[in-house]
C-alpha positions in Angstrom: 94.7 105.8 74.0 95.4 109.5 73.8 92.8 110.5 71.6 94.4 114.2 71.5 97.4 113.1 69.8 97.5 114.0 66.6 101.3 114.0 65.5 105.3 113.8 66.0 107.6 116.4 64.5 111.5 116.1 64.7 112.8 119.2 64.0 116.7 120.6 63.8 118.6 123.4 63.7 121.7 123.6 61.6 124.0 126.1 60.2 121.8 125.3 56.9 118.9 126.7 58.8 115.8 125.2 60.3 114.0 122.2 59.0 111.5 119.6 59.8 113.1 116.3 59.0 110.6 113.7 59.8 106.8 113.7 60.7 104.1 111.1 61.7 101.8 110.5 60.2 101.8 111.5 56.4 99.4 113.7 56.6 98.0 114.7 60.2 94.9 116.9 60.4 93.2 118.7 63.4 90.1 117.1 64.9 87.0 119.1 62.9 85.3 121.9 65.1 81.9 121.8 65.4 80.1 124.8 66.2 76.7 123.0 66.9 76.1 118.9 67.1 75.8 117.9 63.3 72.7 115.5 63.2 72.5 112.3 61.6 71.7 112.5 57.8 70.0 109.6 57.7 67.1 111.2 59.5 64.7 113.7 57.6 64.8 117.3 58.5 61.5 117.1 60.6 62.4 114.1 62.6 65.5 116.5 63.7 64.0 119.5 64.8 61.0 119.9 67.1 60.6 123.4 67.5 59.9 123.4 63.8 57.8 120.8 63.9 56.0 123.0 66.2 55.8 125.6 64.4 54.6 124.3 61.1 51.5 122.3 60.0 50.9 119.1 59.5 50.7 119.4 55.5 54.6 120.7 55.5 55.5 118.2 58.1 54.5 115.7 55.6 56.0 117.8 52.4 59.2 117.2 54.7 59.1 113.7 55.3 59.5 113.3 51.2 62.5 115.9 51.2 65.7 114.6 49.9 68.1 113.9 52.7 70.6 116.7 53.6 74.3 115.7 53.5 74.7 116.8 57.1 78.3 115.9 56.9 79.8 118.5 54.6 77.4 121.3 55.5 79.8 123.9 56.5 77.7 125.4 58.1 78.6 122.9 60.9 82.1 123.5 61.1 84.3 125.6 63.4 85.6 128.6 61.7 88.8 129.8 62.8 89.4 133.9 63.8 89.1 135.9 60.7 92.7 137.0 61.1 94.6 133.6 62.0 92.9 131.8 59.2 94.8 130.4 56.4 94.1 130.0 53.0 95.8 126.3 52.2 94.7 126.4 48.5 96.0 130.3 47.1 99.1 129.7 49.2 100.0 126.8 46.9 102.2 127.6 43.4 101.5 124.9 40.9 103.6 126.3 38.7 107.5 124.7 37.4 109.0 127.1 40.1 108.7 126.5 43.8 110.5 128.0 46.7 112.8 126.2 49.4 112.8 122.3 49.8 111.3 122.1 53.5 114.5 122.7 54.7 115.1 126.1 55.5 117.5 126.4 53.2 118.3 129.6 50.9 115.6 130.2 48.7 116.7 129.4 45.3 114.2 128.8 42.4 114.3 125.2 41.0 112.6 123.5 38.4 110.6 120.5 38.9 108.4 117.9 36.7 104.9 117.1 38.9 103.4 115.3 36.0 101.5 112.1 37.4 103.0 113.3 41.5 101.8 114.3 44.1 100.9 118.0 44.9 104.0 119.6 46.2 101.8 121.0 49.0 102.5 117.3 51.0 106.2 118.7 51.8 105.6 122.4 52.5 102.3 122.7 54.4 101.3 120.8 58.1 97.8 121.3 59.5 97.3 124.2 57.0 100.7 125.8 58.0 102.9 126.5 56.1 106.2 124.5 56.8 109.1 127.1 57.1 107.5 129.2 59.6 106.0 126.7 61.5 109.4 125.3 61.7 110.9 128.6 62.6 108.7 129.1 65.3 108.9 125.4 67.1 112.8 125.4 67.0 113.1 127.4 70.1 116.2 129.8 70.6 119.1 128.7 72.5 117.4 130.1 76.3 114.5 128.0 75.7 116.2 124.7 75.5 116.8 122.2 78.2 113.4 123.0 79.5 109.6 122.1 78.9 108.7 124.0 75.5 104.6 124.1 75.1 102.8 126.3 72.6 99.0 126.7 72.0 98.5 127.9 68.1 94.7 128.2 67.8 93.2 124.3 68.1 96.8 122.8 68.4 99.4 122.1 71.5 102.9 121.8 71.0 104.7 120.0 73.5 108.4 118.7 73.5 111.7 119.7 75.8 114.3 121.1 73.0 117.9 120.7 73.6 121.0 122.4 71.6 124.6 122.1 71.7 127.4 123.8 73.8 128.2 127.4 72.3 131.7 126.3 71.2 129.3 123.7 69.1 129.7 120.5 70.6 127.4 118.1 72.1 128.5 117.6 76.2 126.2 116.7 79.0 125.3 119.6 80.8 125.5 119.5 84.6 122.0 119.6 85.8 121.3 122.4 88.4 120.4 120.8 91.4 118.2 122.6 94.1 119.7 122.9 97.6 119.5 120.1 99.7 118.8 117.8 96.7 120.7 114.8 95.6 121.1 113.6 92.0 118.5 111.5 91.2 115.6 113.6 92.8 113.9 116.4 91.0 115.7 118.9 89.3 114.7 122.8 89.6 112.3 122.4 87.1 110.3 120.1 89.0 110.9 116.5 87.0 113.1 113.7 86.8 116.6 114.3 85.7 118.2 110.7 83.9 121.4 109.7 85.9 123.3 110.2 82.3 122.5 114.1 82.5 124.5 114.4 85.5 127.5 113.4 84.2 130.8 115.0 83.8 131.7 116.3 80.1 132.0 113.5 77.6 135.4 112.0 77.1 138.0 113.8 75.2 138.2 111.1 73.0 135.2 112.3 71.4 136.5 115.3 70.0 139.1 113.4 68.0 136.7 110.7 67.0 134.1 112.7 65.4 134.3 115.9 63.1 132.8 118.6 64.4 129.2 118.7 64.7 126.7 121.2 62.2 123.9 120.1 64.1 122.6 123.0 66.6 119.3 121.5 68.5 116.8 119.5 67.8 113.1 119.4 68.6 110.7 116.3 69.4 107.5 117.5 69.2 104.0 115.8 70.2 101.8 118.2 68.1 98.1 117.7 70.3 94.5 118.1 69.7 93.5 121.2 72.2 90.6 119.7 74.3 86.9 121.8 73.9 87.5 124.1 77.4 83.7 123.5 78.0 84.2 119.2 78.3 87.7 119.4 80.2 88.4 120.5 83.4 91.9 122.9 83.5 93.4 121.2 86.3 93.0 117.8 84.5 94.0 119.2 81.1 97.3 120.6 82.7 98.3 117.0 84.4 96.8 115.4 81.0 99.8 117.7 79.0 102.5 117.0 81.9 102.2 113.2 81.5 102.2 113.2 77.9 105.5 115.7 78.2 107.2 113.6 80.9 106.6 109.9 79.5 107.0 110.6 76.1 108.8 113.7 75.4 111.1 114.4 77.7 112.1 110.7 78.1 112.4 109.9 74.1 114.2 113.3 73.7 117.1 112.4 76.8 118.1 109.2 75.3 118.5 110.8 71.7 120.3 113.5 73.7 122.7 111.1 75.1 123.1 109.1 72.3 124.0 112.3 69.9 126.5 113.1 72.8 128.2 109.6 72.6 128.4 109.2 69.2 126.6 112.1 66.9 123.2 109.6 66.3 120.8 112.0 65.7 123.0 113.9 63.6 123.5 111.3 61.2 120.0 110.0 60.7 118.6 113.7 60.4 121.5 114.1 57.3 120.1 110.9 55.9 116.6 111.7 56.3 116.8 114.8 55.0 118.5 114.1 51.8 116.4 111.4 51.4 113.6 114.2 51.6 115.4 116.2 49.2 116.0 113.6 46.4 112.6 112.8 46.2 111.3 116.2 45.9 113.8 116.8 43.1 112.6 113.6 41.3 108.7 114.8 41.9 108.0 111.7 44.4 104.8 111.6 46.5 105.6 112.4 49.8 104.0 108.9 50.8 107.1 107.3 49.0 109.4 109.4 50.9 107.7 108.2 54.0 107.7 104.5 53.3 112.1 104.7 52.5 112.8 106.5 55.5 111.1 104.1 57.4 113.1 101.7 56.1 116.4 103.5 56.3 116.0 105.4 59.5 115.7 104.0 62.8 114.8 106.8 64.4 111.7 107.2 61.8 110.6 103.8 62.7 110.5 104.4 66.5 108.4 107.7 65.7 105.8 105.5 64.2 106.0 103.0 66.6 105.6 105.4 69.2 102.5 106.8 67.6 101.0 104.0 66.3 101.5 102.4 70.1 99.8 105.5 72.2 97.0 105.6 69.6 96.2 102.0 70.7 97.0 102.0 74.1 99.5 99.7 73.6 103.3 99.4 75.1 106.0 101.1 72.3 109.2 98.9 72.0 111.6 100.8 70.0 115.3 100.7 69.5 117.4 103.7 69.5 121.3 103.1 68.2 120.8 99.7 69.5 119.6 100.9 72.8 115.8 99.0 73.7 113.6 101.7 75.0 110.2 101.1 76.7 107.5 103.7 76.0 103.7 104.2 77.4 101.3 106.5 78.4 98.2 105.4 81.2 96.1 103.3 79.8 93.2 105.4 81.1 94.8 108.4 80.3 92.0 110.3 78.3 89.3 110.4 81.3 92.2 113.2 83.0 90.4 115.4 80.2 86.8 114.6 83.1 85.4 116.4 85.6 87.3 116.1 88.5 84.3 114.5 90.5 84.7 111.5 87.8 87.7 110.6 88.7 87.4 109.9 92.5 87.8 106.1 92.3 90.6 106.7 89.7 92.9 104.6 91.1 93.6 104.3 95.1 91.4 102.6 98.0 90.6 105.4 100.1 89.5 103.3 103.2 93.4 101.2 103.2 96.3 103.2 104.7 98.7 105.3 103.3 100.9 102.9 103.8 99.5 100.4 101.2 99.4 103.3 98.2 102.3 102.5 97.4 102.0 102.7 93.2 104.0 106.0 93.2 103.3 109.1 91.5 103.9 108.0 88.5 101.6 105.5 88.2 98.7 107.4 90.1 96.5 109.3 87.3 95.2 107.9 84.4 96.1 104.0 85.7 93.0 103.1 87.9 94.8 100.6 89.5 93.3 98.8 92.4 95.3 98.8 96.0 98.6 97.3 96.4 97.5 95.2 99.4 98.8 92.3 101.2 95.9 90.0 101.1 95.8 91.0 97.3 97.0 88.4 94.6 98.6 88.5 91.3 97.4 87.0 88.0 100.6 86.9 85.2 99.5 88.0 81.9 100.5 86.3 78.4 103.4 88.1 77.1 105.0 87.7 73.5 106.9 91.6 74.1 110.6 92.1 72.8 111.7 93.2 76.7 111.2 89.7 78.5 112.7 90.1 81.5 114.0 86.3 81.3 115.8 86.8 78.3 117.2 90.4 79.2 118.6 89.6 82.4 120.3 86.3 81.5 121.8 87.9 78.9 125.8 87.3 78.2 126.9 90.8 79.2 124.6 91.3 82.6 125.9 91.6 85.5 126.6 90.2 88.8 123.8 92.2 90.2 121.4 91.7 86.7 121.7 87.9 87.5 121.1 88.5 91.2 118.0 90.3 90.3 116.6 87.8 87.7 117.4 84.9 89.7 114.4 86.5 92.6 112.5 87.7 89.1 112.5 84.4 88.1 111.7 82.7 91.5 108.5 85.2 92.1 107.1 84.5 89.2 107.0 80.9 89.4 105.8 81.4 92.7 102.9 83.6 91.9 99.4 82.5 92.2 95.8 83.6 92.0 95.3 81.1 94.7 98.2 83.2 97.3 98.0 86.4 98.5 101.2 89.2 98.6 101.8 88.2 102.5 101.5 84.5 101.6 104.0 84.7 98.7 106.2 87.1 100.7 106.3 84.4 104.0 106.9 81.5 101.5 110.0 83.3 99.5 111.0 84.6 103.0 111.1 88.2 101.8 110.0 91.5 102.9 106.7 92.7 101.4 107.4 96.2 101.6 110.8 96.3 100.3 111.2 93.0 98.1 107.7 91.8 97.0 106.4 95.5 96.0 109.0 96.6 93.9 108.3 93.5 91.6 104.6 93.4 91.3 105.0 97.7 90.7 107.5 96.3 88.0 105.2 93.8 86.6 102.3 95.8 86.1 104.1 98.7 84.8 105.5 96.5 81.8 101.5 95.2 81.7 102.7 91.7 82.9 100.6 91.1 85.5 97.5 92.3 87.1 96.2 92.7 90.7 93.0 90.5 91.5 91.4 89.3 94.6 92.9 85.9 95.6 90.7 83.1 94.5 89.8 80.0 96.9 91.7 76.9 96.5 88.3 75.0 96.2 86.8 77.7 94.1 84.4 78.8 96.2 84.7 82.3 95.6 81.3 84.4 94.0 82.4 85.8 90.9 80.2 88.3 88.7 80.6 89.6 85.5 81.6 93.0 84.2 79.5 95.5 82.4 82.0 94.9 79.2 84.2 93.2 78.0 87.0 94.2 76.2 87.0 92.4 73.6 83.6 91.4 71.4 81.9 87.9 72.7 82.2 86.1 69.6 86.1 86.9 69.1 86.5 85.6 73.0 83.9 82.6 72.3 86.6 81.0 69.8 89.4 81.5 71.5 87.7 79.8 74.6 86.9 77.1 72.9 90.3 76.9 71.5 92.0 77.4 74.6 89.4 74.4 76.8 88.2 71.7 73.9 87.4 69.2 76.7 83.8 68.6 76.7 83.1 68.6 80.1 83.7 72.2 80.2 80.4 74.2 78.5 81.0 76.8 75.6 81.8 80.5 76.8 78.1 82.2 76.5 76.8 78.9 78.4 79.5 79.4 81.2 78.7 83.3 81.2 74.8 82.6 82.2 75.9 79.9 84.9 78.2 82.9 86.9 75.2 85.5 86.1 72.6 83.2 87.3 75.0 82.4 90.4 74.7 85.8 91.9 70.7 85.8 92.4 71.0 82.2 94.4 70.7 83.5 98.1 72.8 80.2 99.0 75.7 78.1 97.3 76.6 81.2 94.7 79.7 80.4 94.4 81.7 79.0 91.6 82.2 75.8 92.7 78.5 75.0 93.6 76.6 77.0 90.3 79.6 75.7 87.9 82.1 73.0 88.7 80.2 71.0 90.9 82.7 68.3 91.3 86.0 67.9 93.2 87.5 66.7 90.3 86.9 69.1 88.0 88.2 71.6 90.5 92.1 71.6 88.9 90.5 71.9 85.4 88.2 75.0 86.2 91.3 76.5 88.3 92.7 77.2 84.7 89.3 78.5 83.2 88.7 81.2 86.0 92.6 81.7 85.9 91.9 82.5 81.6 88.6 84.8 82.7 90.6 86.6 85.2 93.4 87.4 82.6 90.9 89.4 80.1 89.1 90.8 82.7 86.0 88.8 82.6 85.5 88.4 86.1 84.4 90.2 89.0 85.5 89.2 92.7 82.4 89.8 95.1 83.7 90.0 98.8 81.3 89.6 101.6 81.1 93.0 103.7 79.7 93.6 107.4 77.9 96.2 109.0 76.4 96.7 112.9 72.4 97.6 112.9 71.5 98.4 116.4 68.0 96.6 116.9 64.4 98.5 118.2 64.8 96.0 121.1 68.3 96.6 121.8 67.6 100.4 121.9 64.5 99.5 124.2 66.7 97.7 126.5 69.8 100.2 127.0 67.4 103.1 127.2 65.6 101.2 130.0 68.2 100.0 131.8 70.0 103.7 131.6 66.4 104.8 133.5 67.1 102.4 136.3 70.8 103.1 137.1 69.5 106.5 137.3 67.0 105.6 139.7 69.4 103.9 141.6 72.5 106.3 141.7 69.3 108.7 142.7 68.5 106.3 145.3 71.7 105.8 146.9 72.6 109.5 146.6 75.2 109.5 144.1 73.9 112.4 142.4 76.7 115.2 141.9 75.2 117.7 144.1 74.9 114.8 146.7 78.5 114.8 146.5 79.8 117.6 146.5 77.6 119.7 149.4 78.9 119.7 152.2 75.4 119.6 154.4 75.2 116.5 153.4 78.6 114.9 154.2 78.2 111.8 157.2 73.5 112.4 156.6 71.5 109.3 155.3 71.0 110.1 152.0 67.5 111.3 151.4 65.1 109.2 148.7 62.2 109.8 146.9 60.3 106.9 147.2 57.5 107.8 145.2 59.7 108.3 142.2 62.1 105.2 142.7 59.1 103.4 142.6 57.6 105.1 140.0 61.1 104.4 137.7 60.7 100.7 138.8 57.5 100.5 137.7 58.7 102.0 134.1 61.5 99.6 134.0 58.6 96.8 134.3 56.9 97.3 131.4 59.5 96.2 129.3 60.8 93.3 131.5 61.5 90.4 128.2 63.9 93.5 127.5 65.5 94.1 130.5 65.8 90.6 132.2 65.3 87.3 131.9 61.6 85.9 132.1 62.0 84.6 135.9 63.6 87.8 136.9 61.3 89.9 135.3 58.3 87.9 136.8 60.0 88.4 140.4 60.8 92.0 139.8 56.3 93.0 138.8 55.5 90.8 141.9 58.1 93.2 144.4 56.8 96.7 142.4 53.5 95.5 142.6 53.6 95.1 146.5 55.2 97.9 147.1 52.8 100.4 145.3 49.8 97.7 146.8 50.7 97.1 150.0 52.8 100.0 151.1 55.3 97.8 153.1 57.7 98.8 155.6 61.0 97.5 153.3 62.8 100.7 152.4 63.2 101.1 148.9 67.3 101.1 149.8 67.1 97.0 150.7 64.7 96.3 147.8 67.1 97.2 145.2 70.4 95.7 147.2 68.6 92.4 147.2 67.7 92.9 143.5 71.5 93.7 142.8 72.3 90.1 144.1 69.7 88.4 141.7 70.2 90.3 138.5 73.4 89.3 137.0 74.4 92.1 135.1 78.2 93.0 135.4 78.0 96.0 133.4 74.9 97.0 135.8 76.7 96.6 139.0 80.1 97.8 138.2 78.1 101.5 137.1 76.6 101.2 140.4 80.0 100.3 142.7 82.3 103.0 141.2 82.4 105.4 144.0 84.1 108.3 142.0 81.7 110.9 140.9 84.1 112.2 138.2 83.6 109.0 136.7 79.7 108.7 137.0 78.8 112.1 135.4 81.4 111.2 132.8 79.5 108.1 131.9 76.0 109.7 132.0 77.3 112.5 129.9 78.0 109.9 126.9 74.2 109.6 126.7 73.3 112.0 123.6 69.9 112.7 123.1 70.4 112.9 119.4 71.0 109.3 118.9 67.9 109.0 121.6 65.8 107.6 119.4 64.2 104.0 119.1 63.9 103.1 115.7 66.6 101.2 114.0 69.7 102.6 112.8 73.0 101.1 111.2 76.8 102.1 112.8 78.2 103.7 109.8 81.8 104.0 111.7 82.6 101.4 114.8 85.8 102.1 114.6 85.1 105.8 116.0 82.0 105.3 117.5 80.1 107.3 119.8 79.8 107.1 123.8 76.3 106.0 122.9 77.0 103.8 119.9 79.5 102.3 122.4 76.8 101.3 124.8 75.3 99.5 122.2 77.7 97.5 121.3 78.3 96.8 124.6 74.9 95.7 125.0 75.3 93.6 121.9 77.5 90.9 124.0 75.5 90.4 127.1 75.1 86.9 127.2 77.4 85.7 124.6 80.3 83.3 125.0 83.2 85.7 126.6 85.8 84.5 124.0 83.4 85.2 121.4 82.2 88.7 122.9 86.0 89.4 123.2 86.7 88.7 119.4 83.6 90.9 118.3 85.2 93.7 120.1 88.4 93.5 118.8 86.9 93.4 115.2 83.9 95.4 115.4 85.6 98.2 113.7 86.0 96.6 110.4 82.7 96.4 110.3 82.0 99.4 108.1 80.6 98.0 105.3 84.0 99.3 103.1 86.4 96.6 104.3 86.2 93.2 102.7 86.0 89.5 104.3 89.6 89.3 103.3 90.9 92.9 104.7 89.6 91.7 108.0 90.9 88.6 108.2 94.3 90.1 107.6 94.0 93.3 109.6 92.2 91.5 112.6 94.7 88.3 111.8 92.0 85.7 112.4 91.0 82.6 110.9 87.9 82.7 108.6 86.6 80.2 110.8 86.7 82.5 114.0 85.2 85.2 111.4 82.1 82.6 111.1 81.9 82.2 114.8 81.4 85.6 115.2 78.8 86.3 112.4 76.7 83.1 113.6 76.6 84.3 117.4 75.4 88.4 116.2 73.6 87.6 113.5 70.5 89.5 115.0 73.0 92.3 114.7 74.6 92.5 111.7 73.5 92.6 107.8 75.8 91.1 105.5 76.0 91.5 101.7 78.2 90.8 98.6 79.7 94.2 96.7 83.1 94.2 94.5 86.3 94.8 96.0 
């Protein structure tokens, strides 16, 4: 709801003057101004304050506690006082007297007598939100160079927002030929930075008009949303200002075009305003309350009705189908639109997937802030939502009078929806209907949920064996969703609501079987029956899709082993002279190179300590008996034909292609990737694979010595999804694998990677 909202005005200019013909609700009032938290007055004065409980003894403490309780409520002493010299004083303005002056409409002021015995105070017609009516209305019906554009006044606590429009100088109503920026096309955004209808672009109206209508007395009129201005201390600016635009552009502007057009076509706004207002005037002659004169031009005005609709509609959060001169119009605001008036660091999850591509945001602007719509995604579903509205789309595209291309359209309407499924993802429904997903299958699901007729959810296994939690709310209260449960599943073999709420809660400590189907349903032939429960649950937002998400810890041991076997390719490249200054000196081009022996042996040694890390148990055993008789025994076997042999025993591929590469380039670049940062040997957790470091790299390299090759080769391909952010389902669509192939690889590196259950 927008909780700022406060009122409409429709307001118009005539050659009788200015006047406000229509206003909703009957009597709109500002949001009261606190100037310090008013406390509860149910409490006693000493249970309120505790620096004066401080302060005072123990005797008056208890004199307090018998004090009569203090009417917190209408101390105004609490209330926000306006600016000595802007406030108004609503009771000495008033003349209760048999002479009053004007009629609310601007007109000449001539004194007329009228009888308020037994009627309402006359103050109901001329004063709004202690303002008096004719200069308020003078004020908000802007001159003729404000019109056509965005019109937004600040009057102390209140906003005035609405986009006035006026007639042509000669006095008639034409479309005006909107001013298009360079290198714009019609239909894009005009110079003042929003959408411009198609209908605004158009030529002059027909001639015929002019001989079909008399000529017109309106001037301009004035829709105006008249707004609660937000406390600058518990809204951001930025937010506020996108908070007004949104209001403006969804409900102002586009309310106020299609009363434009429809006073071009045929003088509609014209007429209703003459009705209203002499409805207005007849029942201030005849003393009426103003609630009577209300209640008939709901009755007689159409455009009074949608005004109320409208309201009432934004102030529940609800959609607003009115009917303008016949035309259906479709009217909202986000449904989340009051957390705009948040900090900005509230609002970071507002209502895009930061870790999917650009490519999948595809909710356009307009349905960006104040939505909080989860990602458009392929391996998303849809759930279709109940919906009793007056714009079914089944009904208003098979109409009589649509078109070739209406029909078209509701034909592929029609086939999507019957098509849709909790159980299918977007790809699956878009390979199945044989349509693009980008093109065909987003449009309509962007359509859906903007007329709130469908929802995106996570796709739901066929067998039900998908975890499900439960949200911190509901939105409705239990007991109201407890009977209609029960109305909607009387078959006893499904338990009541609360019963079915502790089996999902209780599902989601189980460290096995937590899904649906084992904590609820429990046999396969039940599974069709619960389909339609979860499918109800999902609907009102009583169910939570846990996904299961991956990420890569790099062991102690693993850390012990690259680090180890990093010290003995060094010893080696040492040993063989494949150092870079062995290289690139020339003294030693076509020499022996030259070995320490005492340190190679000393680095084999090291590397032996740790041989379960290293090597397998044999070749560790074989590699302490050689170290061990070469620092015992001192034997004549050069260092140089002790490792070669031990090259042909140890079957490490990665080991022996570092030590064959020749280049010297590529050497130092490899032992450059070792960063002494990450040189540590405690666990740690790979927050990114997918831009890992030459070390991290390493590691996960080391991760698949051993493994099955086609396994190994699948863990590298997806090891970048493994981030902890993407879900089960992301990765099986991005990596496009099978969940089975998924399992293969979680069974094989389960030493390496911690799994867990989080929300989508």
């Amino acid at each position: 709801m927008a909780e700022t909202l406060l009122a409409l005005l429709l307001l118009t200019t005539s050659a009788k003057g200015s006047s406000l013909v229509f206003r909703w609700p009957e009597s709109p009032a500002p949001s009261p101004r606190l100037s310090r938290p008013r406390p509860d007055s149910s409490l006693a004065l000493s249970s309120l304050d505790n620096p004066w409980r401080a302060s005072h003894s123990q005797e008056a403490l208890e004199k307090a506690e018998i004090l009569p309780k203090h009417d917190y409520g209408h101390d105004p002493t609490y209330n926000w006082q306006r600016v000595p010299n802007v406030t108004r004083d609503r009771s000495s303005s008033l003349n209760h007297s048999a002479h009053i002056h004007g009629s609310g409409r601007g007109t000449p002021t001539g004194e007329r007598s009228y009888n308020f015995d037994n009627a309402a105070s006359p103050s109901e017609y001329d004063y709004i939100f202690g303002f008096k009516e004719v200069p308020l209305v003078k004020i908000l019906c802007a001159h003729r160079e404000m019109c056509h554009s965005k019109f937004e006044l600040v009057i102390d606590d209140l906003v005035f927002i609405g986009h006035p429009v006026c007639a042509e100088v000669d006095g008639e109503w034409r479309f005006r030929p909107e001013k298009i920026k360079t290198g714009s096309k019609p239909g894009e955004e005009s110079e003042a930075g929003k959408p411009v209808p198609e209908e605004w672009h158009s030529s002059p109206s027909p001639s015929s008009s002019e001989d079909t209508f008399a000529k017109s007395t309106l001037q301009s009129f004035h829709l105006v949303l008249v707004l609660d201005l937000p406390d600058p201390s518990s809204s951001a600016s930025g937010n506020l200002t996108k908070y007004f635009n949104i209001l403006y552009e969804q409900i102002a502007f586009t309310l106020t075009a299609v009363l434009y057009q429809e006073q071009v076509l045929s003088h509609f706004v014209e007429r209703e305003c003459d009705i209203l207002l002499a409805l207005k005037e007849t029942s201030l002659s005849k003393g009426l309350p103003f609630s009577k004169y209300t209640s008939q031009a709901l009755e007689t005005s159409s455009i009074a009705a949608a005004m109320k609709t409208i309201y009432e509609a934004i102030k529940s959060s609800d959609l607003a189908y009115v009917t303008i001169n016949y035309l259906p119009l479709q009217l909202q605001l986000p449904p989340h639109i009051d957390t705009l008036l948040h900090s900005q660091d509230d609002q970071r999850a507002d209502f895009m997937d930061p870790y999917d591509d650009d490519s999948n945001l595809v909710w356009g602007q307009s349905m960006s802030l104040g939505w909080k719509l989860p990602t458009m995604a392929p391996w998303k579903a849809l759930v279709l939502l109940d919906d009793d509205s007056e714009m079914d789309p089944y009904t208003a595209l098979r109409g009589p009078q649509t078109s070739a291309e209406d029909r078209t359209l509701a034909e592929g309407i029609i086939q999507f929806l019957e098509t849709a499924s909790v159980k299918l993802s977007l790809s699956e429904m878009a390979n199945m209907l044989d349509w693009d997903l980008e093109s065909q299958v987003y449009p309509i699901v962007r359509w859906l949920v903007l007329h709130r007729r469908a929802r995106i959810v996570d796709v739901v296994h066929a067998g039900l064996k998908t975890v499900f939690a439960l949200p911190p709310k509901f939105d409705e209260p239990l007991s109201v969703l407890t009977t209609k449960f029960k109305e909607a599943f009387p078959h006893s073999i499904i338990p009541p609501l609360p019963r079915l709420l502790a089996l999902i809660s209780a599902s989601t400590s189980k460290q096995s079987d937590n899904h649906f189907f084992a904590s609820v349903v429990k046999l396969k032939d039940h599974i069709a029956m619960y389909h339609d429960v979860v499918h109800w649950m999902l609907k009102r937002n009583m169910l939570i899709t846990l996904h299961l998400r991956i990420r890569i810890v790099v062991t102690q041991d693993l850390k012990f082993r690259v680090k180890n076997e990093r010290e003995l390719y060094m010893a080696q490249r040492s040993a063989l002279g494949q150092t870079p200054s062995s290289h690139n000196s020339s003294s030693h081009k076509g020499k022996a190179p030259i070995v320490d022996t005492d340190k190679l042996s000393l680095s084999a040694a090291g590397s032996a300590k740790y041989p379960s890390l290293l090597f397998s148990p044999k070749t560790a055993q074989q590699i302490s008996r050689r170290v061990s008789s070469i620092d015992s025994e001192k034997s004549g076997i050069s260092e140089l034909d002790f490792y070669a042999a031990e090259q042909q025993q140890l079957q490490q591929p990665r080991h022996q292609a570092m030590l064959s590469d020749s280049s010297n380039s590529e050497i130092d670049e490899d032992d450059s990737g070792w960063d002494t940062t990450e040189d540590h040997l405690w666990p740690s957790v790979i927050t990114d694979p997918g831009k890992a470091t030459p070390m991290q790299r390493r590691w996960l390299s080391a991760m698949s010595e051993g493994k099955d090759p086609v396994i190994a080769k699948r863990f590298e391909q997806i090891n970048q999804y493994f981030d902890g952010k993407r879900s089960d389902d992301e990765i099986l669509h991005r990596a496009e694998i099978t969940k089975k192939q998924l399992r293969e690889v979680l069974h094989d590196y389960e030493e390496y990677l911690e799994t867990f259950l989080h929300p989508s």
